[in-house]
C-alpha positions in Angstrom: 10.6 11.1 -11.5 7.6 13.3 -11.9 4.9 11.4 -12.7 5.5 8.2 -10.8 3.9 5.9 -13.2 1.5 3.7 -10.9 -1.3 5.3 -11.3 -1.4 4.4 -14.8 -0.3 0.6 -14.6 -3.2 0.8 -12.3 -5.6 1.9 -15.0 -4.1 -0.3 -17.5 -5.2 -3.3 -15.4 -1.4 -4.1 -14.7 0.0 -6.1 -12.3 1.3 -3.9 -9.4 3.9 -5.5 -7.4 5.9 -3.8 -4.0 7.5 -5.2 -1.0 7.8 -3.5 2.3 10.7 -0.9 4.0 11.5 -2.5 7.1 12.5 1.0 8.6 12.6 4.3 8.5 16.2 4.8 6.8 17.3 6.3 4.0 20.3 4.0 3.6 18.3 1.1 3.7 15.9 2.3 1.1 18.4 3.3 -1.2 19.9 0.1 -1.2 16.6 -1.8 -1.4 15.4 0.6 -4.4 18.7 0.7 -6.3 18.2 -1.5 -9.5 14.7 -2.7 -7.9 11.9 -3.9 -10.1 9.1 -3.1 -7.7 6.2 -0.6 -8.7 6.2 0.5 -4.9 7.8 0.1 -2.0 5.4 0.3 1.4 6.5 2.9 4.0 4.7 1.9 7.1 3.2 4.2 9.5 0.4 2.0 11.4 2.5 -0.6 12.7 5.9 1.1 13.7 6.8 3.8 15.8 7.8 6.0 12.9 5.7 9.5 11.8 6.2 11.8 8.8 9.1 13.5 10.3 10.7 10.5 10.3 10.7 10.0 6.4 12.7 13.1 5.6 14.0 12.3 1.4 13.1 8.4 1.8 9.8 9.2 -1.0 11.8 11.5 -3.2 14.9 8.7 -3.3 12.1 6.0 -4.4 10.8 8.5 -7.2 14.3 8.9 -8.4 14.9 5.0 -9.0 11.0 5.2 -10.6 9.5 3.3 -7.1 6.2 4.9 -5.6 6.4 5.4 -2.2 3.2 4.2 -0.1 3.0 5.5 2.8 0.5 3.6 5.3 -0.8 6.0 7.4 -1.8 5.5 11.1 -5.2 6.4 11.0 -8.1 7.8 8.8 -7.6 11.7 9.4 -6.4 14.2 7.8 -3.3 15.4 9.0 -1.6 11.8 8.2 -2.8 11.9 4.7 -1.7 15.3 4.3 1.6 14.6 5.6 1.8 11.9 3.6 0.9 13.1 0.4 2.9 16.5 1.2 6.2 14.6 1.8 6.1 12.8 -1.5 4.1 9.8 -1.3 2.6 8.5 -4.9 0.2 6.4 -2.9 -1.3 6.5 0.6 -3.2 3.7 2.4 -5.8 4.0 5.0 -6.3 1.2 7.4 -9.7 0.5 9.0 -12.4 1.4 6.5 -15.3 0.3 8.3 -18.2 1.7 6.3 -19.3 3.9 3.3 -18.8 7.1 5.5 -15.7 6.3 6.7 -14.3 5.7 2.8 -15.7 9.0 1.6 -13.7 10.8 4.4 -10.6 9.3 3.0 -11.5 10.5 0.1 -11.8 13.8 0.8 -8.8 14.4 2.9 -6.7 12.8 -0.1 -8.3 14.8 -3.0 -7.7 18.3 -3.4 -10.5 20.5 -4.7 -13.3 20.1 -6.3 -12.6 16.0 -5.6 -12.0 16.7 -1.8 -10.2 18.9 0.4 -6.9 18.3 1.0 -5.4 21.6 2.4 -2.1 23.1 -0.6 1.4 23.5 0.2 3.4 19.8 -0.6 6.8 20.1 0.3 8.8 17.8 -2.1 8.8 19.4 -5.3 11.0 21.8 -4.2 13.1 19.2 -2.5 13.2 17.2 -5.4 13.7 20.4 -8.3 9.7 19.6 -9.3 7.6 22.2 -10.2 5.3 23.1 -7.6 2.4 24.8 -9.5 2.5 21.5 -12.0 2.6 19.3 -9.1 -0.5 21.2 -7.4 -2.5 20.9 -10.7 -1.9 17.3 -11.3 -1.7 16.0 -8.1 -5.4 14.4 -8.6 -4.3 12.3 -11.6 -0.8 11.4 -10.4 -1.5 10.2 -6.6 -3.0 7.2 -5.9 -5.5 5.9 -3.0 -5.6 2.5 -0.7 -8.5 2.0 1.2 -8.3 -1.2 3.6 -10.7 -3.7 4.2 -10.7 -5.7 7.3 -13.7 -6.4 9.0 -17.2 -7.9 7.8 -18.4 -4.4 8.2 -16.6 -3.3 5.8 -17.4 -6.3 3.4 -21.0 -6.2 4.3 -21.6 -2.4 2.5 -18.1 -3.1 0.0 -20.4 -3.3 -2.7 -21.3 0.7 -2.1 -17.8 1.2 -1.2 -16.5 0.2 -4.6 -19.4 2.1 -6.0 -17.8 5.4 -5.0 -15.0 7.7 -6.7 -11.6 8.8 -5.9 -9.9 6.1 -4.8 -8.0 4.0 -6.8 -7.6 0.0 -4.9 -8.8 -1.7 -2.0 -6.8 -3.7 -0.1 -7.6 -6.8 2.0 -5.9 -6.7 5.2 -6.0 -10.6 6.0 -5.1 -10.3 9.8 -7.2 -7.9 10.8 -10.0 -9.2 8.8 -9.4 -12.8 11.0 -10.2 -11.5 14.1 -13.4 -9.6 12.7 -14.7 -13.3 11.7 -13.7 -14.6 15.1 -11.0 -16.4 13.9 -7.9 -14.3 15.2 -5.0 -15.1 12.9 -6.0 -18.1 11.2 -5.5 -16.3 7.7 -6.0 -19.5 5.8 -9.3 -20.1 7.7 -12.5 -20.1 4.9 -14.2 -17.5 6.3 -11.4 -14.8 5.6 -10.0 -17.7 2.2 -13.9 -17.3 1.1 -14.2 -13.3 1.2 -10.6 -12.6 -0.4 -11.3 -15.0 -3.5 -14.6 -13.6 -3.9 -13.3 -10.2 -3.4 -11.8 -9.7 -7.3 -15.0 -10.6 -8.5 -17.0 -8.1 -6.7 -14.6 -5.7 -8.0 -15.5 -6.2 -11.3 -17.0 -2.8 -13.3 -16.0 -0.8 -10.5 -13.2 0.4 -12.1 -10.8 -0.7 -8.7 -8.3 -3.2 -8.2 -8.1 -5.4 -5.2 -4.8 -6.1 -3.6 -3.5 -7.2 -0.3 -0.3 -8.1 1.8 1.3 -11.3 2.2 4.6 -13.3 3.2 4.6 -16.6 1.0 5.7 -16.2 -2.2 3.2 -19.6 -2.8 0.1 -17.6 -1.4 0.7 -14.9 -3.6 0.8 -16.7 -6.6 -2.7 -17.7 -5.7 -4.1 -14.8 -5.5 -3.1 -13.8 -8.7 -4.7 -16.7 -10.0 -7.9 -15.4 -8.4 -7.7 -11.5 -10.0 -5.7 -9.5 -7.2 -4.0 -6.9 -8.8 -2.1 -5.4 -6.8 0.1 -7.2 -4.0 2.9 -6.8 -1.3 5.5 -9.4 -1.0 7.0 -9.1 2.6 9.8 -7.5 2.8 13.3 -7.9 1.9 14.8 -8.0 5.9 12.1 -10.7 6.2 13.2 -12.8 2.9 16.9 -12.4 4.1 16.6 -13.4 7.3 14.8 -16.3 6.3 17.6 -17.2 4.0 20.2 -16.7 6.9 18.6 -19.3 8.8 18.0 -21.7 6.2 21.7 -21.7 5.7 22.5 -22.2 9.5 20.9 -25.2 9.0 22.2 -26.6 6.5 25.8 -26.0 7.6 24.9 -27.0 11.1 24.2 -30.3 9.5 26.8 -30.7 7.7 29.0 -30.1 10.2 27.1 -32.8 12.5 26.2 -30.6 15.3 
């Protein structure tokens, strides 16, 4: 359980694959990570009413079936990365990363000493019958770091961003990045198409991966095909629904009504 290997499918220039947990229950998570080949599964934070609290053992039962849990949190500060991290998360993301300054706070409230500071006390290990002391020590080398893009601010200075240390991928967040260009949720307009396919090249030598979110299984074989390393696939409530409905169809058409 302990470590969560992402991190190093990361460095080896794997590809990193997760899908998203549609809520807060531990039920639902079990179920979704039982016999699950994702690298992570995304706990979101940003867009759903849910906080820390809310979590309880949903990161430790991912780390048992060999899933990281990413947490999204709400906002760059650190109490939510804290939080995060001290509940069990392998890998926390930070939405709206606007500028350099902004990615070198993230930094430091997800690093603890001497790469930032991130205040001690993580509350899983004991939870999960980890060592704390060994989990304090490695806790730089084990956890891993999402910085969001998704503005043209951000892409304007994302050449310095990539530049800096102690964070591990950036992630294109195509909706948000729309209505930055003026184009509010055209995704597949070419001003957001252009900046995420040239987005893996200015990665390049920077020692990050880029990744982002995404619903079609079609699109996301694209953007493989253009370097993106590390990428969300929905979710499972989404894909099933989806399903449901497709087969409604068919049977109301069989049935000629």
């Amino acid at each position: 359980m302990y470590p969560n290997p992402l991190k190093k499918k990361i460095q080896a220039g794997k590809l990193v694959l997760g899908t998203a947990l549609p809520t807060h229950d531990i039920r639902i998570a079990a179920e979704i990570a039982y016999g699950s080949t994702a690298d992570f599964i995304w706990i979101d934070q940003e867009h759903s009413p849910f906080g820390p609290r809310d979590m309880e053992m949903i990161p430790i039962v991912l780390r048992q079936q060999g899933i990281a849990p990413m947490v999204r949190v709400p906002w760059n500060d650190p109490t939510h990365i804290k939080k995060a991290f001290d509940a069990g998360a392998s890998a926390v993301m930070v939405p709206q990363i606007g500028n350099v300054e902004e990615a070198k706070r993230a930094i430091e409230y997800a690093r603890y000493p001497p790469l930032g500071n991130r205040g001690i006390s993580p509350t899983w290990p004991a939870l999960a019958g980890e060592d704390f002391v060994n989990v304090i020590n490695t806790a730089n080398e084990e956890t891993v770091l999402i910085l969001q893009m998704e503005s043209q601010e951000h892409y304007d200075q994302v050449d310095d961003i990539l530049a800096l240390d102690g964070f591990e991928v950036l992630l294109v967040g195509p909706m948000d990045l729309s209505a930055s260009l003026g184009v509010m949720t055209d995704m597949q307009n070419p001003k957001v198409q252009n900046i995420m396919q040239e987005m893996p090249k200015r990665a390049e030598g920077s020692g990050k991966i880029i990744g982002t979110t995404l619903g079609d299984p079609e699109e996301i074989r694209q953007k493989v095909d253009w370097g993106y390393k590390f990428l969300n696939l929905g979710s499972p409530l989404g894909f099933g629904i989806g399903f449901v409905n497709d087969r409604f169809v068919e049977y109301r058409e069989q049935s000629g009504n």
